[in-house]
C-alpha positions in Angstrom: -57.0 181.0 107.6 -55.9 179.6 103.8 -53.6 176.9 104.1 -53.9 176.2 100.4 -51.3 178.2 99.9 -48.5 176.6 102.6 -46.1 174.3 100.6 -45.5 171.2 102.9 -41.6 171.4 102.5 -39.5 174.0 103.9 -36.5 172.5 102.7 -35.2 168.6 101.9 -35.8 167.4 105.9 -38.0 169.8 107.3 -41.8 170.3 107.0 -44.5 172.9 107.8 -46.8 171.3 110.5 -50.5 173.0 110.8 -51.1 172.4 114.9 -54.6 171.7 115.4 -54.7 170.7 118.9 -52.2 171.2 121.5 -50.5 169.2 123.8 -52.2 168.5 127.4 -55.7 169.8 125.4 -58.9 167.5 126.2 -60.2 169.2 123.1 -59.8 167.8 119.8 -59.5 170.6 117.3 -59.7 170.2 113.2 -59.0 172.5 111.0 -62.8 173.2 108.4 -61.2 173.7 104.9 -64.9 175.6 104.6 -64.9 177.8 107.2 -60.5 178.1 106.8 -60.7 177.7 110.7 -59.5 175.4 113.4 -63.5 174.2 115.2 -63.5 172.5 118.0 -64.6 168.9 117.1 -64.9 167.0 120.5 -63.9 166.9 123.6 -62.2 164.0 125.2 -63.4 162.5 128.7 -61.5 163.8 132.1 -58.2 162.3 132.6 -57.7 161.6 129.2 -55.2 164.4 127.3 -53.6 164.8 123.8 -49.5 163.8 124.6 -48.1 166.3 122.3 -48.8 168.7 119.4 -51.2 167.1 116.9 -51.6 168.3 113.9 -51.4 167.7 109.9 -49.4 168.5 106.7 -51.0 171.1 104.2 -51.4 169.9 100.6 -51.6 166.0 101.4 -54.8 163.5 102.0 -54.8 160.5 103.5 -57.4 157.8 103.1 -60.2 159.0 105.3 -59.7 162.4 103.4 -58.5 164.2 105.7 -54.4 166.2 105.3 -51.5 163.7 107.2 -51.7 163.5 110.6 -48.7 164.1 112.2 -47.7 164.2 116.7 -45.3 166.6 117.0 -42.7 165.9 119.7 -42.0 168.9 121.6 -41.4 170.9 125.2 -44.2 172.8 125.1 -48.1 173.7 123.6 -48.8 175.3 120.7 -51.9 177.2 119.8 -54.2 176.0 117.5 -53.6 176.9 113.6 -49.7 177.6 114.3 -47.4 176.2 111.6 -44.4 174.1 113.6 -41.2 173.8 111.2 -40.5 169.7 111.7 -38.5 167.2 111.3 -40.2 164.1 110.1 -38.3 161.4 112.9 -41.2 158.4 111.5 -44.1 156.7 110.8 -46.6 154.8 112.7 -48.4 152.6 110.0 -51.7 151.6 111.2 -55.2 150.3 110.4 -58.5 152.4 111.6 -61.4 150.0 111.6 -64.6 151.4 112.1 -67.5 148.6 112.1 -66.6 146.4 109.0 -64.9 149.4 106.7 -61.0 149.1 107.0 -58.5 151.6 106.2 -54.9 153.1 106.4 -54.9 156.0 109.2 -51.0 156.5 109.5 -49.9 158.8 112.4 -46.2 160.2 111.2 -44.2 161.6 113.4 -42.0 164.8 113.9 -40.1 167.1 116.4 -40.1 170.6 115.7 -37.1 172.4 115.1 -37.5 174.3 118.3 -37.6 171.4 120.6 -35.2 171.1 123.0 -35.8 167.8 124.8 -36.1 166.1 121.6 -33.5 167.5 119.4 -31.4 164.9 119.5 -34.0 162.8 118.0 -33.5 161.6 114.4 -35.3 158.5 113.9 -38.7 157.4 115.7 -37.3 154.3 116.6 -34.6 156.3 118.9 -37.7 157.0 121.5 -37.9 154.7 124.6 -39.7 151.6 124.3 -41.9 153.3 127.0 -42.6 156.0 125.3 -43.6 154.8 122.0 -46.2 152.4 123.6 -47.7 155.3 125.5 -48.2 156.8 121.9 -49.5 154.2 120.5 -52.1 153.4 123.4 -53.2 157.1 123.4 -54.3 156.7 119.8 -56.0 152.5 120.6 -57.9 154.4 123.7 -58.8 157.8 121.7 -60.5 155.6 118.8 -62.1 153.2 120.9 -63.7 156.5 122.5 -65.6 157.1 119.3 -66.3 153.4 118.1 -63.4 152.4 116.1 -60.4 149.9 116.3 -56.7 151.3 115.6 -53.8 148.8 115.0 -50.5 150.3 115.0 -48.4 147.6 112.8 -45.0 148.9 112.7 -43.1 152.5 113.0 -40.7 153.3 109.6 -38.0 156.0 109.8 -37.5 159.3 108.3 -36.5 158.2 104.9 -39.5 156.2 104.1 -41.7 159.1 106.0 -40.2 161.4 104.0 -40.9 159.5 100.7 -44.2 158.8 101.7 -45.4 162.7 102.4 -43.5 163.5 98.9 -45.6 160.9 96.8 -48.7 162.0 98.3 -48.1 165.4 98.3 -47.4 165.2 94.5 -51.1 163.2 94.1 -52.8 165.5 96.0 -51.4 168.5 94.3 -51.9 166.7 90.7 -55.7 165.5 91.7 
């Protein structure tokens, strides 16, 4: 699988998605830019289950090196290594802390263009309060799981998601 290859934007608004591990998976899957597969990297405990889609941007890093990661809001699973057309609806700004090294670990957020119970979905800040918090908690309990701290400190809309993929899509392209 070569993703180097897969421009991020598909037009102005929507974006290509890589799905690494699908929704209601205990298994975390990552995509190995070595091996250009998806491996499976661990395996959460019972009970505990990826909410929706989660996957990354191609052609973007983010500060623990790794491409965006982006929960993609949608009816149904999708199999590892699909690319999901998206809207970008938001991001989730937060800080991964792992022992005393801080850094930015930003979660955006998108529903593909083939959702149906999200379509009408245009901004993150649209999703019940409920919701939201659930997303947020899934992503505190899945670090504390492996020995870090995440601290979600506020969720942006689409423009400023939008501008933020575009900057560092140029970055990574230019570096």
């Amino acid at each position: 699988m070569r993703l180097d290859h897969i421009s991020p934007f598909r037009s102005k608004k929507v974006l290509r998605v890589v799905i690494e591990t699908p929704k209601g998976s205990r298994n975390k899957y990552d995509y190995d830019p070595q091996t250009r597969a998806i491996v499976l990297a661990k395996t959460l405990p019972e009970g505990m289950v990826f909410p929706f889609n989660f996957g990354f941007i191609p052609q973007t890093e983010g500060e623990d090196g790794d491409p965006l990661d982006v929960l993609v809001l949608m009816d149904e699973p999708v199999a590892p290594g699909v690319v999901v057309p998206c809207r970008i609806v938001g991001l989730m700004r937060a800080v991964q802390t792992e022992g005393k090294k801080k850094r930015r670990n930003d979660r955006y957020l998108a529903v593909a263009e083939t959702s149906l119970e999200f379509s009408a979905v245009e901004d993150a800040r649209q999703l019940p309060a409920h919701l939201a918090e659930q997303i947020e908690q899934f992503f505190v309990t899945y670090n504390r799981l492996f020995g870090r701290r995440f601290s979600a400190e506020k969720v942006a809309g689409p423009a400023k998601a939008l501008h933020a993929i575009a900057e560092n899509h140029a970055a990574a392209s230019a570096g």
